[in-house]
C-alpha positions in Angstrom: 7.2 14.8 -11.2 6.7 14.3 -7.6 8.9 12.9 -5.5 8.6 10.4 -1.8 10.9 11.3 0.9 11.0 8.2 3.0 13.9 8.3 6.0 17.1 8.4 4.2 15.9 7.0 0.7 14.4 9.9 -2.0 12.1 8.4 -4.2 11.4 9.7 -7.7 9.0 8.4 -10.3 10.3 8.7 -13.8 8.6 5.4 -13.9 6.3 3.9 -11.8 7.7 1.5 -8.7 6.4 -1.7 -7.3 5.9 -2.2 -4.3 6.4 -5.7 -3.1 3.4 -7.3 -0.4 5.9 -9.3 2.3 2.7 -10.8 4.1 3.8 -12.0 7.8 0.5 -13.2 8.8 -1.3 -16.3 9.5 -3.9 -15.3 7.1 -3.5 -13.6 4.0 -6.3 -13.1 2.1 -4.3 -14.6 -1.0 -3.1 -17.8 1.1 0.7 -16.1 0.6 1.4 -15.2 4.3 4.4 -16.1 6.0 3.1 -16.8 9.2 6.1 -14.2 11.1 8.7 -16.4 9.5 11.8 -14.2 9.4 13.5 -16.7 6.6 10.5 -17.0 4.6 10.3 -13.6 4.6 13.6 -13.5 4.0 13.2 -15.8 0.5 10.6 -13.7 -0.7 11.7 -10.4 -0.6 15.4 -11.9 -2.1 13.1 -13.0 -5.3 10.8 -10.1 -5.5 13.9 -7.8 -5.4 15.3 -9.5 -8.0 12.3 -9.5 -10.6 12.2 -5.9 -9.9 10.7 -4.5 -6.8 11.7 -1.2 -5.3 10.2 -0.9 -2.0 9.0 -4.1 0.6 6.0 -3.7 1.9 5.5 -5.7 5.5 1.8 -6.4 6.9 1.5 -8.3 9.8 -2.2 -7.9 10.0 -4.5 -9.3 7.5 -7.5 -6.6 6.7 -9.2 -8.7 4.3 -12.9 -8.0 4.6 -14.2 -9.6 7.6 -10.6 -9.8 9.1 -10.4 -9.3 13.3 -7.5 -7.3 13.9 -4.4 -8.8 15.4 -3.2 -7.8 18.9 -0.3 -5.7 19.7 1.4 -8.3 21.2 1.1 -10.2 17.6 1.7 -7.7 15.6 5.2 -6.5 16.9 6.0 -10.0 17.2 5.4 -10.6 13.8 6.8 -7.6 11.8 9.6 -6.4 13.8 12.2 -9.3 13.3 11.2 -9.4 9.3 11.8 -5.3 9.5 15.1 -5.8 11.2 15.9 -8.2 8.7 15.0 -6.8 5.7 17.2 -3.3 5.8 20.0 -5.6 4.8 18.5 -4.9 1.5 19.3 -1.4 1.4 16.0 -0.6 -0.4 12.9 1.2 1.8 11.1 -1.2 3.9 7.4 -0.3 4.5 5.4 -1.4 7.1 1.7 -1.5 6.7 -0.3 -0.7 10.4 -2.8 1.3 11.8 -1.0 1.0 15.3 0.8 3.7 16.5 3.2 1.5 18.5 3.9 -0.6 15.4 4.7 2.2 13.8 7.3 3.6 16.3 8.5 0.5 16.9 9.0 -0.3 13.2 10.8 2.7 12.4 13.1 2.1 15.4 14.2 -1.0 13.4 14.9 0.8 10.3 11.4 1.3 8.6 11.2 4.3 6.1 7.2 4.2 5.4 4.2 3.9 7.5 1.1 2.5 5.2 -1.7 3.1 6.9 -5.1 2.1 5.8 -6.9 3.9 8.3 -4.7 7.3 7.2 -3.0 8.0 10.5 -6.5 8.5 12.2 -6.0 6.3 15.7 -5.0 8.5 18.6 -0.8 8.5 18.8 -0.5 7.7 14.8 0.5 11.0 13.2 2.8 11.8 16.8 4.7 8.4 15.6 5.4 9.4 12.4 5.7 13.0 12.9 8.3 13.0 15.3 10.7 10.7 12.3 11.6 11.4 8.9 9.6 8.8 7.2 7.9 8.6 4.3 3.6 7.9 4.9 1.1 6.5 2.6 -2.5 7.8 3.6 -5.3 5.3 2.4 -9.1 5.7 1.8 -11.4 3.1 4.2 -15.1 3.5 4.6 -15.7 1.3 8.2 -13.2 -1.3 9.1 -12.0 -4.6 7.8 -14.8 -6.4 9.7 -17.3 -4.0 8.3 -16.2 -2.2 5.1 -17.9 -4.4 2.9 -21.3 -4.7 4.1 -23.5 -2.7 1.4 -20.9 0.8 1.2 -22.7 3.6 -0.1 -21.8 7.0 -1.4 -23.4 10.0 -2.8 -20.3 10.8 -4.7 -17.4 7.8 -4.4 -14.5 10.1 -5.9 -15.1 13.1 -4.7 -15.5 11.8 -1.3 -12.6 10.1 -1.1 -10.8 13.0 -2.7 -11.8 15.6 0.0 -11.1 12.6 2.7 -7.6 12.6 1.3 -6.9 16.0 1.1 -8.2 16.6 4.9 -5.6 14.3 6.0 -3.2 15.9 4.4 -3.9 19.3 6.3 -4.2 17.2 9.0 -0.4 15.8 8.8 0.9 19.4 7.7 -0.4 21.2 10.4 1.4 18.3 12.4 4.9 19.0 10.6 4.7 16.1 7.9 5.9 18.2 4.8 3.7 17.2 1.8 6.9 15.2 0.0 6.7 12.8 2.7 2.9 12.0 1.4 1.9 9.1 -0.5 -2.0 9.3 -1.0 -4.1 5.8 -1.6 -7.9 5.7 -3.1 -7.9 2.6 -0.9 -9.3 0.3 -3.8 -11.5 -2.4 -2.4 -11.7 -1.4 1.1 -15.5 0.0 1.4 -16.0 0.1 -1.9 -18.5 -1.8 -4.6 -17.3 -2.8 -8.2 -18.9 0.4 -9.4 -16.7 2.2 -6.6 -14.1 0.8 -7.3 -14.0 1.5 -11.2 -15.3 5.0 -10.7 -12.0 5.5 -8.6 -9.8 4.1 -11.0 -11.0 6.6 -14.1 -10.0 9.1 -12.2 -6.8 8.6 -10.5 -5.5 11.4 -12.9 -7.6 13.6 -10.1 -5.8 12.1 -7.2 -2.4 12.4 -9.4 -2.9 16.5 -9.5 -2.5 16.8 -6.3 1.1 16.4 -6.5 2.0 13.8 -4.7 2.8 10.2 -5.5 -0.2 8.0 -5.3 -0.3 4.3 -4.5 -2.3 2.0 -5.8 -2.8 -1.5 -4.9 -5.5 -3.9 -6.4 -3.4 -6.7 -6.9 -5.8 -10.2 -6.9 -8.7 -8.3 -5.2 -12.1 -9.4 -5.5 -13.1 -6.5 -8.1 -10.5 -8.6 -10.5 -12.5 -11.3 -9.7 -15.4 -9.7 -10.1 -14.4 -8.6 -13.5 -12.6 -11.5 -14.5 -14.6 -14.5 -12.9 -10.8 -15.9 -11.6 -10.3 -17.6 -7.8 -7.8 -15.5 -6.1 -4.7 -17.8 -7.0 -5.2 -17.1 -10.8 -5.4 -13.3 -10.6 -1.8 -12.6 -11.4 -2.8 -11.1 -15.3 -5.2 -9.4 -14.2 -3.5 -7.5 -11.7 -1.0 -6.6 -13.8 -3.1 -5.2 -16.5 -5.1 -3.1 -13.9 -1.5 -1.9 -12.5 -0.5 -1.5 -16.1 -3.4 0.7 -16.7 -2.5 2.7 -13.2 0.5 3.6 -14.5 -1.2 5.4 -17.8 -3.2 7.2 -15.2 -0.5 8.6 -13.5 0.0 5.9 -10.5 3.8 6.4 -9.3 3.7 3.2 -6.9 2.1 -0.4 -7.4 1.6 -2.6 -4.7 1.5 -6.0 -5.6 1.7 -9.5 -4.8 3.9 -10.9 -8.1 6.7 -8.7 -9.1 7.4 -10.0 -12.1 4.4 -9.7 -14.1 3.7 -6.3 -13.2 7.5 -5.4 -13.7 7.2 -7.2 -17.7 3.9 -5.3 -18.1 5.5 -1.6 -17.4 8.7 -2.8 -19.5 6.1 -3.5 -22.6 4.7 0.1 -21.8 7.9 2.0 -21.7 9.2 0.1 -24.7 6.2 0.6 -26.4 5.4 4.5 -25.6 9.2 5.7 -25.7 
């Protein structure tokens, strides 16, 4: 079973935990973003903690597709407060950048995850985390936000993203990230058609041998849509049968947007298997 080591917390996965999305930004993709409001933020990590959510996860840059990336200046202004905030919780606060500053800057404030879309690749990235204790989830992207979803094309959508994933994690090794430090992300949506993303999803038992916890987060994306023919406000069941069906495939973290459906889902499955 693997486990997460993220700063002073030790994460094991005797069932699957959920990850709750704390947007801070002006623009989430789901209309749920807090606009850097520390007591909003506040509210809803109080409410997603109590319908069952073991790790916050803080973006303060939205990477819907077609998103323009926020500035620094943004950015630190946004998430910083809500991470200083938020370790009154006692539970692991993620932070979810692909700036290196952010990153050091977060963990200052009492961060223990870096969730990086763009896997730690931007010069100074795997320095800032290298250099802490905290845990890192490395994410699949094929272009950027602006770009990723603009016709993506593979020869081979798994086993590309499998070798991507397994090169950063030399990558962060040879850097001195021990692997139980690694989360690993198939980065569901980002770059990726229906057919990618399905193709991923059948075989997340492949990500799942290589021993370390992997992340998955679909909640209200367009492929639910896709499937399901539902606006984003009405993609709550879906996302929590998709996370539901993660967790049979081996998934050890969900990232979602409502707790409390994906937390009822998993408590049918472990009543139900056990």
């Amino acid at each position: 079973m693997p486990v997460w080591q993220c700063g002073r917390y030790r994460l094991s996965f005797a069932r699957p935990a959920i990850m709750a999305i704390i947007n801070v930004t002006p623009d989430s993709f789901s209309g749920d973003g807090v606009n850097g409001s520390v007591e909003a933020a506040l509210r809803r990590a109080e409410l997603a903690l109590a319908e069952g959510a073991a790790i916050l996860d803080v973006g303060g840059e939205s990477t819907r597709p077609g998103s323009v990336p926020a500035t620094l200046a943004d950015e630190l202004a946004r998430v910083i407060p809500v991470v200083r905030a938020l370790t009154a919780f006692d539970v692991p606060v993620s932070v979810d950048t692909t700036k290196p500053e952010v990153m050091a800057a977060a963990i200052a404030a009492g961060a223990s995850i870096i969730n990086d879309i763009n896997a730690l690749r931007e010069p100074g990235a795997v320095e800032a985390v290298a250099a802490t204790d905290a845990g890192v989830c490395i994410m699949h992207m094929q272009g950027q936000p602006r770009d990723m979803q603009r016709a993506p094309q593979y020869d081979d959508v798994v086993g590309s993203v499998d070798t991507f994933l397994r090169e950063r994690v030399v990558v962060l090794q040879a850097a001195g990230v021990p692997a139980e430090r690694i989360s690993l992300d198939p980065g569901f949506g980002f770059g990726k058609t229906l057919a990618h993303n399905l193709a991923l999803f059948r075989a997340l038992p492949q990500f799942v041998a290589q021993g370390m916890p992997v992340l998955v987060g679909v909640s209200r994306k367009t492929m639910l849509g896709e499937i399901t023919g539902r606006p984003v406000e009405a993609r709550d069941v879906a996302t929590a049968a998709a996370s539901l069906l993660a967790a049979q495939h081996g998934a050890a973290i969900l990232r979602v947007h409502d707790v409390a459906s994906t937390r009822d889902a998993l408590a049918m499955l472990v009543a139900l298997q056990d």
